[in-house]
C-alpha positions, 0 to 999 in steps of 0.5 A, spaced: 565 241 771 571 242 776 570 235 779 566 229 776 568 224 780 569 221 787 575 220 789 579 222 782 583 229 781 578 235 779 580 239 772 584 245 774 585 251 769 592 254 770 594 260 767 602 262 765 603 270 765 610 273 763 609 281 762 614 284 756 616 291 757 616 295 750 622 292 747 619 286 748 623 284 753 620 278 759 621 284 765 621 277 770 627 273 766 632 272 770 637 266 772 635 267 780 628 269 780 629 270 788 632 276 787 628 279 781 623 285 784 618 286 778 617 278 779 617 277 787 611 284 787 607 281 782 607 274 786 606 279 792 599 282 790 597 276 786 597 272 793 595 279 797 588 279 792 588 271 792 582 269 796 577 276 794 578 272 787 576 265 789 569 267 787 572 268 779 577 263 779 572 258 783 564 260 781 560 254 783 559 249 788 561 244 785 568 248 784 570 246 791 569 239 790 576 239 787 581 241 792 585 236 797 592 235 799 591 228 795 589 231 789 596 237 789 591 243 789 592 250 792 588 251 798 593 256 801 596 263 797 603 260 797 609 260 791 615 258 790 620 255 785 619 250 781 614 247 786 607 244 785 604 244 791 604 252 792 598 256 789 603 260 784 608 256 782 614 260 779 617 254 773 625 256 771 627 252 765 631 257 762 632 265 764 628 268 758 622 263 760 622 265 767 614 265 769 608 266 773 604 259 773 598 261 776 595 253 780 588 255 783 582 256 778 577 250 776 576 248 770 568 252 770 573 259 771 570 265 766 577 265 762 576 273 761 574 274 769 581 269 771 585 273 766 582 279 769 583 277 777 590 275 776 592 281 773 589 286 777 593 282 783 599 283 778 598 290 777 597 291 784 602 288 786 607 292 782 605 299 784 604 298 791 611 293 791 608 288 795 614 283 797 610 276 797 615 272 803 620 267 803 618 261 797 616 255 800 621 250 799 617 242 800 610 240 801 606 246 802 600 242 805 605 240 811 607 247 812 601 250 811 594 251 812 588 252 808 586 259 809 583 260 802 576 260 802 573 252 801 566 254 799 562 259 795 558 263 800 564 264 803 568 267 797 562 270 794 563 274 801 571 276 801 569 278 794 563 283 795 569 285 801 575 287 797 576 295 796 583 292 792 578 288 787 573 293 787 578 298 784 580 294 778 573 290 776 566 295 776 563 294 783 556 294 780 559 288 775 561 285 782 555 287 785 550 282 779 556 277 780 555 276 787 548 277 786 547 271 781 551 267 785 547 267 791 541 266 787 544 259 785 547 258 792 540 258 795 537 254 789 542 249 791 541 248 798 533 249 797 534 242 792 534 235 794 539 229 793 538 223 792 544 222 797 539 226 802 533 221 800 538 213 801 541 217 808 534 218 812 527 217 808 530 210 806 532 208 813 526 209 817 
């Protein structure tokens, strides 16, 4: 599960990703990653693609219950250096380790549908030279607001939508996926909890 408990930080699964060209080399190495293009357009159609992918990277109900400024989870599609308020962080410890961390998916994520979202974002990014804008320096959530999708009914939507997305991942793939969903989505919300039963019946 993304979040067990009330009150505690939820599991997250971050993602690093460098890309090596033929002579293995790390395309996003550089001592001043600002000005790496290959890095910046990777950046750029991982945060273009970012909400169509909550479905994958967040698949559950319970997958929502994570995010909060309090617990430092992305609610928006922002990076920058070093910086782990931001949805894509980019780490710098030396020049050939230049990275992408990818901060979003819970736990509960498919890792094979992750991988498969970040990387079509990536691919996307790199063949269309999509710039991501300027890097956020400081706390994200204070410069920011949520823009991601915060529910599961409403990523299942910008994912059934996406033309980027449905390029890259079967549209009948996609069209089962968010079926399922759905029928776990009406499944929830047809049950009962016990919070239902102690708020109102117990109080009459």
């Amino acid at each position: 599960m993304a979040k067990l408990y009330p009150g505690q930080a939820g599991n997250g699964l971050h993602v690093h990703i460098l890309i090596l060209d033929k002579e293995g080399n790390n395309i996003f190495a550089s001592e001043d990653p600002e000005q790496n293009a290959a890095l910046r357009h990777a950046i750029g159609g991982v945060l273009e693609t970012l909400p169509a992918q909550m479905a994958f990277l967040c698949p559950n109900v319970n997958s929502y219950r994570r995010f909060g400024a309090q617990f430092y989870v992305p609610n928006s599609p922002s990076w920058g250096i070093d910086n782990r308020t931001v949805a894509v962080r980019v780490p710098t410890g030396s020049a050939d380790a230049v990275r992408i961390e990818h901060r979003v998916a819970g736990a509960d994520a498919n890792p094979y549908l992750l991988m498969a979202s970040v990387l079509a974002g990536i691919h996307h990014g790199l063949t269309n030279q999509i710039e991501p804008g300027a890097p956020v320096e400081g706390n994200s959530y204070e410069q920011n607001e949520q823009s991601l999708p915060n529910n599961l009914r409403d990523a299942l939507r910008e994912l059934d939508d996406s033309e980027v997305m449905a390029r890259y991942i079967d549209p009948m793939y996609i069209d089962v996926f968010v079926a399922c969903k759905e029928s776990e989505l009406a499944e929830f919300e047809n049950s009962i909890s016990d919070l239902e039963y102690n708020w109102y019946l117990h109080t009459v």
